[in-house]
C-alpha positions as CSV (number, residue, x, y, z in Angstrom):
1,X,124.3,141.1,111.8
2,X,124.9,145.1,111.5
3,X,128.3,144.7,110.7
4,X,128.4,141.1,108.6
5,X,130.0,139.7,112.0
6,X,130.3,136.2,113.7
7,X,127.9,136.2,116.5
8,X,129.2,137.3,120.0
9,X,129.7,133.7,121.5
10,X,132.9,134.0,118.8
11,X,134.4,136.7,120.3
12,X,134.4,135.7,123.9
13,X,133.6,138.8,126.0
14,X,135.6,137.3,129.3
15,X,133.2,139.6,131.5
16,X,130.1,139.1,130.3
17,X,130.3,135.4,130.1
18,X,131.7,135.3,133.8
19,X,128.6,137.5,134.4
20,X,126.3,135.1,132.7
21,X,128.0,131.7,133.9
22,X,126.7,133.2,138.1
23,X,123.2,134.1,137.0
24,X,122.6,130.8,135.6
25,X,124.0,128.6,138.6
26,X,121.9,130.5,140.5
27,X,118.6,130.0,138.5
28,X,119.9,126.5,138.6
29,X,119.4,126.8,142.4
30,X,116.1,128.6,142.4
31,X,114.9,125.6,140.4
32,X,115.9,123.3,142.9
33,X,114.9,124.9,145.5
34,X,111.3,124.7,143.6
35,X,111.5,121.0,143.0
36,X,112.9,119.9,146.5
37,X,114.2,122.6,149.2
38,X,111.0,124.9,149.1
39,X,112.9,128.0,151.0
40,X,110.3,130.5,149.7
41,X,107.1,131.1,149.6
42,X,106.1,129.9,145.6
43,X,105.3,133.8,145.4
44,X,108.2,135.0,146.1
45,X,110.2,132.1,144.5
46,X,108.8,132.6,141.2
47,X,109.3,136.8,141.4
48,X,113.3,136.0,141.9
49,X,113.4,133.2,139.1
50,X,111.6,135.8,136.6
51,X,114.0,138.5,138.1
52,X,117.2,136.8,137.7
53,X,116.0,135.9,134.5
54,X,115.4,139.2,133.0
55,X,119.2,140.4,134.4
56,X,120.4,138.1,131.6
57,X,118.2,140.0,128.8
58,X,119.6,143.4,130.2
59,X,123.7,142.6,130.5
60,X,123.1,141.3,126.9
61,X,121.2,144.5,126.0
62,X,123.8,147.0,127.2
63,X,126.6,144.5,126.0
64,X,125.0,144.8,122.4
65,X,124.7,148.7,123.1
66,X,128.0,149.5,123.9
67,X,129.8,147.1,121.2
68,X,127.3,148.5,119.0
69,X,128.7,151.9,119.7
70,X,132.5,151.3,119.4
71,X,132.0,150.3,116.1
72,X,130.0,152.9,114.4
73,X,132.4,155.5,116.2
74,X,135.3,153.6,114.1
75,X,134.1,155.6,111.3
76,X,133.5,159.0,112.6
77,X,137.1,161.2,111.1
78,X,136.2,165.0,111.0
79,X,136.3,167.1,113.9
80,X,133.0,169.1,113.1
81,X,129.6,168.1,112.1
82,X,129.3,170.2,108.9
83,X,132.9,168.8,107.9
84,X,131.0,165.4,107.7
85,X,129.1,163.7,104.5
86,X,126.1,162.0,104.8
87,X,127.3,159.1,105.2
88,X,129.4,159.4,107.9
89,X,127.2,161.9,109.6
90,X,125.0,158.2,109.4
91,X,127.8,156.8,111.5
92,X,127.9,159.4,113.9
93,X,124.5,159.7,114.7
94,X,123.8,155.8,114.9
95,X,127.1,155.9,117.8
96,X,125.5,158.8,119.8
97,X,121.8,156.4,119.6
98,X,123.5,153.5,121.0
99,X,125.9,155.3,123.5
100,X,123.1,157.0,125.1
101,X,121.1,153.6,125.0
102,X,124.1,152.0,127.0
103,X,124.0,154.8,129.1
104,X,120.3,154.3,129.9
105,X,121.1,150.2,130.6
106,X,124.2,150.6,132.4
107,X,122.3,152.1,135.3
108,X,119.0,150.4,134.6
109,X,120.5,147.1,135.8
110,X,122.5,148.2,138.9
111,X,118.8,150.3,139.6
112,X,116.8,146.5,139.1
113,X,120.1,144.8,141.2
114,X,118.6,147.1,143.9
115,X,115.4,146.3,144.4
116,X,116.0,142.4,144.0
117,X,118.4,142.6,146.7
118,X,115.9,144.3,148.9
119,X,113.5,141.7,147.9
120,X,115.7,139.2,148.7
121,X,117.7,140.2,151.7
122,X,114.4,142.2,153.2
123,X,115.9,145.1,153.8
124,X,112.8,147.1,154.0
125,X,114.9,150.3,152.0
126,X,111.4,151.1,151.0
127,X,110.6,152.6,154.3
128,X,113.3,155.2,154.1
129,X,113.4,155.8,150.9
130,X,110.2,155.3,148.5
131,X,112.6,155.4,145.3
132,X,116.0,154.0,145.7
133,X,119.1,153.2,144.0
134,X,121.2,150.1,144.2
135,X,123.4,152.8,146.1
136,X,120.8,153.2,148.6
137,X,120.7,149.3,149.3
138,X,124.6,149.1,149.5
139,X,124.2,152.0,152.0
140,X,121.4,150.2,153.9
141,X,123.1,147.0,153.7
142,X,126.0,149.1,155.3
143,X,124.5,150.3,158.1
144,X,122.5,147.3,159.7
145,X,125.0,144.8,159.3
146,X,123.7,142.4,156.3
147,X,125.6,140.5,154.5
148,X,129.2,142.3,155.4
149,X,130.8,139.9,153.4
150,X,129.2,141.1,150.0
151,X,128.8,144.5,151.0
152,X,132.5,144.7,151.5
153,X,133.4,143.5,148.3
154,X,130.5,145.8,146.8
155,X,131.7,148.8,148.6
156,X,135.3,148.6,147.5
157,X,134.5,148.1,143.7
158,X,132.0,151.4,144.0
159,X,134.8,152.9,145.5
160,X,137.2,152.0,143.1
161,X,134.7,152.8,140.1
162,X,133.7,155.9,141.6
163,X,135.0,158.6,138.8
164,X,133.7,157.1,135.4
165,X,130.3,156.2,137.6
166,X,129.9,159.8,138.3
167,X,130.5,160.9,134.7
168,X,128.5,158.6,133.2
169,X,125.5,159.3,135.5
170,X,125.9,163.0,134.9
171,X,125.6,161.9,130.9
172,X,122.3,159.9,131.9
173,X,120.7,162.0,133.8
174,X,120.8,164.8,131.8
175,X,119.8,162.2,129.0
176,X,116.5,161.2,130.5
177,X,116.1,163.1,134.5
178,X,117.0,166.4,134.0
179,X,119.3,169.8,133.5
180,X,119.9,171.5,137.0
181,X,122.2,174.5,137.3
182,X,125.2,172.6,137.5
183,X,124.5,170.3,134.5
184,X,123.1,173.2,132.6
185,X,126.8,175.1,133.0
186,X,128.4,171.3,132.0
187,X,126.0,171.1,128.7
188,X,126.7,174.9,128.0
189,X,130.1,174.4,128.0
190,X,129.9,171.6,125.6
191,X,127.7,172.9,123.3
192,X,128.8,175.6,120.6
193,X,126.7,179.2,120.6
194,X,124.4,179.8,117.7
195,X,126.1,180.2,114.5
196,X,129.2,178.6,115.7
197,X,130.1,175.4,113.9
198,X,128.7,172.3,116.1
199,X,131.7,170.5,117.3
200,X,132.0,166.5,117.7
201,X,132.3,165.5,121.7
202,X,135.4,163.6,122.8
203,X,133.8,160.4,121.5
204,X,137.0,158.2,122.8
205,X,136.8,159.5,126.2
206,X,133.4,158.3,126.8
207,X,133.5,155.0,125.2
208,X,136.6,154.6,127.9
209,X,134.3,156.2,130.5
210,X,131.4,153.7,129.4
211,X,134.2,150.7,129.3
212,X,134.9,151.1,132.7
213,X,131.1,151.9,134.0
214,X,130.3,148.1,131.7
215,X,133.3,146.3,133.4
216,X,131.7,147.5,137.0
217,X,128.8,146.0,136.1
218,X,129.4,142.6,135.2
219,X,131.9,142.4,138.4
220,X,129.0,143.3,140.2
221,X,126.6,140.8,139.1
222,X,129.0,137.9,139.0
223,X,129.9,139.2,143.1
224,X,126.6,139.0,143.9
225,X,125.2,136.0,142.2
226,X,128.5,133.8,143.2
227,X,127.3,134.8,147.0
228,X,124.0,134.4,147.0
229,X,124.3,130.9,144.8
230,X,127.0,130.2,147.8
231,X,124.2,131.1,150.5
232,X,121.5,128.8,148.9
233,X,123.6,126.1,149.4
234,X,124.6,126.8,152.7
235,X,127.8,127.3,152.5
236,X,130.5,128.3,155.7
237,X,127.3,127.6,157.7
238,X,125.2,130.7,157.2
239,X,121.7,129.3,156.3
240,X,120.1,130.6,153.5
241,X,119.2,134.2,151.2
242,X,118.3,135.8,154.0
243,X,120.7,137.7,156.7
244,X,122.6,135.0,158.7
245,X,121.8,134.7,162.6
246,X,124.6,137.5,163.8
247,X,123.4,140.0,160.8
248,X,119.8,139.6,161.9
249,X,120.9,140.3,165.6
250,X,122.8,143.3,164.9
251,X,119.5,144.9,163.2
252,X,117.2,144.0,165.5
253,X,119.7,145.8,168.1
254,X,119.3,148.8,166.0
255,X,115.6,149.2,165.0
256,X,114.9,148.7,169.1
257,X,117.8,151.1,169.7
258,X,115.8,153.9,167.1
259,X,112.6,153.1,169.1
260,X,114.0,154.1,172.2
261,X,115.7,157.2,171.3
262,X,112.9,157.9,168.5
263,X,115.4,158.1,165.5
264,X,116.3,154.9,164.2
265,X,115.7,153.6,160.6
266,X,112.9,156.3,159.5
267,X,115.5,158.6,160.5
268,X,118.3,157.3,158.5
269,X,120.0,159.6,155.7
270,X,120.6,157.6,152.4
């Protein structure tokens, strides 16, 4: 509507929709399993449907965010923001609004993919760490054994993502965390002194940046809800959502091996 477009459907964002088509079959499963299977507790069923639910709301928000932010950058020229007019200092300041929004989303969703996994898997990540990351969970998944086939796939796309995740956390938490020494030195260096003309940031690099950070995202939600739709229906003969016989094994092994030597899961570093 901003920009006198066709809606999005009409231009077919390939990620997104791969995205999207996962979470739905799985909410198609939750509601089965509500009508007929009964796996969960109604509780705890009706806290993942309203869940999975809201992670369609949020990859549309930051969707909408980051488009939105390509295109107003489209119109910023000038190098410098006292070269610009009013309208296009307009421009600029509406793509810096909606960068930092997708900034703020981006890791709002892999933060929410988290705590649903813990939820669902039971990984108990709360008792090591009171305020955790999706990070964390991959970690924790990690170490007792859950799940290796997801984490795998998980671990290697962090991996591979691991540069324009960095960057684009450093951008976010100094947006809304914090500025400690080393972030103070970054935003220094990137800011002009008094009285020196206010330059415009590399605007094209961070759209790339955020690109890449928005692709890792969608692959992530559409490897995760592809598996765990998989695992409702028990498929290759693992049961259910939560960690098959051999996964629970292996961290039973563990939490009684960190009770004998008086370590174990408290202990953990993540």
């Amino acid at each position: 509507m901003i920009f006198d477009e066709k809606r999005r459907v009409d231009r077919c964002d390939k990620q997104l929709e791969q995205a999207f088509t996962s979470i739905k079959h799985y909410l198609n499963k939750l509601q089965k399993d509500r009508r007929t299977e009964h796996t969960y507790e109604p509780k705890k069923l009706h806290r993942l449907y309203v869940w999975t639910q809201s992670f369609l709301d949020a990859l549309d928000e930051l969707e909408q965010s980051q488009y939105c932010a390509v295109r107003f950058s489209q119109h910023i020229t000038k190098s410098y923001l006292d070269e610009m007019n009013a309208e296009e200092l307009d421009h600029y300041r509406r793509y810096v609004y909606f960068y930092k929004n997708a900034l703020i989303r981006l890791f709002s969703i892999l933060d929410k993919l988290g705590y649903f996994l813990n939820d669902l898997f039971e990984l108990k990540t709360e008792v090591i760490k009171t305020h955790f990351s999706f990070f964390t969970v991959l970690r924790r998944m990690r170490e007792t054994g859950v799940h290796p086939a997801l984490q795998q796939k998980l671990f290697e796309l962090k991996v591979k993502t691991k540069q324009p995740l960095e960057i684009l956390r450093n951008q976010r938490n100094m947006e809304i965390h914090y500025v400690n020494v080393d972030m103070l030195d970054d935003l220094m260096q990137n800011h002009s002194y008094f009285g020196d003309r206010i330059g415009v940031e590399n605007f094209r690099t961070n759209l790339a940046e955020l690109a890449k950070g928005y692709g890792m995202v969608c692959e992530t939600m559409d490897l995760v809800f592809q598996y765990i739709s998989r695992k409702a229906a028990g498929e290759h003969g693992e049961g259910k959502h939560g960690g098959n016989a051999q996964d629970s094994t292996h961290y039973r092994k563990r939490e009684r091996s960190g009770q004998n030597n008086g370590s174990g899961a408290r202990g953990s570093r993540i």
